[in-house]
N, C-alpha and C positions, 0 to 999 in steps of 0.2 A: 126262696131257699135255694141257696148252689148245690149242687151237685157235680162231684168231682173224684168218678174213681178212679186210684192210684195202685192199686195192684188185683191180679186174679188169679184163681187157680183151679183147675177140675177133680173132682173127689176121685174114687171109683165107681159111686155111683150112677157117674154122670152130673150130678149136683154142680156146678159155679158157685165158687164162693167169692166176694169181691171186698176189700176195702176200701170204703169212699173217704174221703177229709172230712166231710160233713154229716152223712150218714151212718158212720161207722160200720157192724161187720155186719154185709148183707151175704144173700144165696138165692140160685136161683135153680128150680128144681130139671130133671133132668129133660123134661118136655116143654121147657122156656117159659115162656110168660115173666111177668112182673117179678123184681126183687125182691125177695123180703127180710126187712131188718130184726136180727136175729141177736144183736147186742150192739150195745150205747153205752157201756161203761166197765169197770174195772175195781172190786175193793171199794167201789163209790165215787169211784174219781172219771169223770166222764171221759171221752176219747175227744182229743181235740185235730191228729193228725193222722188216722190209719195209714198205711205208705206200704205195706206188704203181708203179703200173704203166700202160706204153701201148705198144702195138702198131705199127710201121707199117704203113699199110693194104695195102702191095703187097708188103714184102719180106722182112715177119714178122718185124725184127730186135724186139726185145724191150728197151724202156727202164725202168730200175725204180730204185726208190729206197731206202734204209737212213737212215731217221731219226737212228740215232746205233750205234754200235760200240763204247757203252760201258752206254745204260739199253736194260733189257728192257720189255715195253709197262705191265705189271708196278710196273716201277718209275718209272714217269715223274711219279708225285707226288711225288718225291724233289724239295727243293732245288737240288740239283745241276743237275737234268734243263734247267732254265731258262736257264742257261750254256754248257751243253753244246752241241758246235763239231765233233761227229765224226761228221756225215752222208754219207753219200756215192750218188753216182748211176754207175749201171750199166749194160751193155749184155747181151745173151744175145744169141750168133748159134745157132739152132735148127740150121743148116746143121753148123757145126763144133762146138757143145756146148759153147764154152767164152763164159766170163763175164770182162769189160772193164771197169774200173774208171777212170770217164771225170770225176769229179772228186770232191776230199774238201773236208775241214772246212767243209764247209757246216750251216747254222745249222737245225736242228729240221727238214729235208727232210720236202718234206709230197707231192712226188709229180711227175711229168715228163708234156710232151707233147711229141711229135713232129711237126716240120711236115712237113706234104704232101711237099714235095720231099726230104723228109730231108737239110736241108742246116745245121738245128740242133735244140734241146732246149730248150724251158724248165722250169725246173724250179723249183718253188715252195721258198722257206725259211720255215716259221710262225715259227719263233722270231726269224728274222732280218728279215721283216714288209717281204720282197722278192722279185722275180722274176728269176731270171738264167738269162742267155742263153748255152749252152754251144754253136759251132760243129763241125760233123762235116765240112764241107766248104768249100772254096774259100780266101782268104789269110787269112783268120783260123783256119785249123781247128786243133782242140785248146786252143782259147784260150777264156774266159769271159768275160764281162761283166753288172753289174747293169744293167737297164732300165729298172725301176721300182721307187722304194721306196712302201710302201702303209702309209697309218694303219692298218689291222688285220692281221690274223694272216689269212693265207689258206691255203686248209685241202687242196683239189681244183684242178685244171685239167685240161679237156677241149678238142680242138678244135671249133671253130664251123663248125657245119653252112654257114656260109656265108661268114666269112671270119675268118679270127683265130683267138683261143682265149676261152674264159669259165673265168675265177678264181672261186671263192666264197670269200668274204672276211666276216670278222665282226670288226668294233669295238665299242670298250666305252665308250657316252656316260657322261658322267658329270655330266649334266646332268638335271633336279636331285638323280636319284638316277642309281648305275648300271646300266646297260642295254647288254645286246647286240644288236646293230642288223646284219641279216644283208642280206649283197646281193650280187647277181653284178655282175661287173665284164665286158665284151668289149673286149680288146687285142689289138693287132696284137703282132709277131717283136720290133716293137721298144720296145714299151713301152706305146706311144700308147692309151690311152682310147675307145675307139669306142663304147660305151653302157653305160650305169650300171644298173638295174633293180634295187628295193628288195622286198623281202621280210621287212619288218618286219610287215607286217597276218596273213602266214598263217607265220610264225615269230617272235613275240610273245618277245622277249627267250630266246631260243633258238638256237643255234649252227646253223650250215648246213654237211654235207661236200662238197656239190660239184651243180654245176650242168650240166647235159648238154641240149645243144641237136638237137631229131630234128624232123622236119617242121613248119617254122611254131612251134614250142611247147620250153617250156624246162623240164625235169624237174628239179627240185628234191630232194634226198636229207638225211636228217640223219641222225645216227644216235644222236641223242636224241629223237626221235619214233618213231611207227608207222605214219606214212604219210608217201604223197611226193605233192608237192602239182605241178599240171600248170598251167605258166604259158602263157597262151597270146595271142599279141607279134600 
């Protein structure tokens, strides 16, 4: 059996919580040891591509993503995969155990963040080369909207240490040859642009998974490299 986790996130109570592709939503407690799988499906529909996961920082509800309910991670060189419209994004209440299926046919789900006040969700589409904004609370709640559509495929979203969220986003120049051109994006809830930051010099036609902002400095992950490179703003 493979094992392949593709996203993490730390509770407040120290807990890890992880999506694997193959093992779906695990956690692991605040004194380490062994993962334990803590859900394998959805409505009845099993998890075929978990891909992201995030935390609220105060109330531990658990946001996570399913790339597609039809390609395993396995199969995503498939044709099809590229089409494919069956992602769905999720909730885990730790409190009562049970998993919330908060919106589907979203396009290559690539992973969710939660705002501060938990009052929504963004949640990135790679295939769909967009960001949408799904409400928990107040007159829009249970309702979605796009906020931004984006020239590239964006891959990760974390929240920003300081305000917003950072995307990491890879387009493909096609100028005079093509090239992958990696760079974090910072946006607000609602879409807006707050600073762009290129990462073409230390990922040289190279994909990026995701961008995380901690004291002053911007950590860089791919997971087509062997290291992470520490930007520092």
């Amino acid at each position: 059996m493979w094992k392949r986790p593709l996203g993490l996130s730390f509770g407040p109570s120290g807990t890890i919580y992880i999506t694997d592709a193959y093992f779906g939503l695990l956690k692991v407690g605040p004194n380490g040891g062994l993962a334990t799988q803590i859900a394998t499906s959805a409505k009845g529909v099993d998890f075929h591509l978990l891909i992201g996961v995030d935390v609220h920082p105060i109330t531990e509800t658990v946001y996570f993503a399913d790339a597609s309910t039809t390609f395993e991670l396995r199969n995503i060189t498939q044709p099809g995969f590229k089409g494919d419209s069956t992602g769905r994004l999720m909730k885990y209440d730790p409190k009562t155990k049970q998993v919330t299926v908060l919106l589907r046919g979203l396009a290559g789900v690539a992973g969710p963040a939660v705002s501060t006040d938990q009052s929504f969700v963004l949640v990135l589409e790679f295939l769909g080369k967009r960001v949408r904004k799904y409400w928990l609370t107040g007159p829009k709640a249970n309702t979605d909207e796009i906020v931004i559509n984006l020239p590239g495929n964006p891959s990760k979203i974390k929240r920003s240490a300081s305000e917003g969220f950072w995307v990491a986003e890879n387009m493909i120049s096609q100028q005079p040859t093509p090239l992958t051109v990696a760079q974090g994006l910072r946006i607000d809830g609602n879409g807006m642009v707050l600073e762009t930051v290129s990462f073409v010099d230390q990922y040289f036609n190279t994909s990026i998974t995701v961008v995380q902002e901690q004291r002053d400095a911007l950590y860089v992950g791919s997971r087509f490299v062997d290291f992470v490179c520490v930007f520092k703003r």
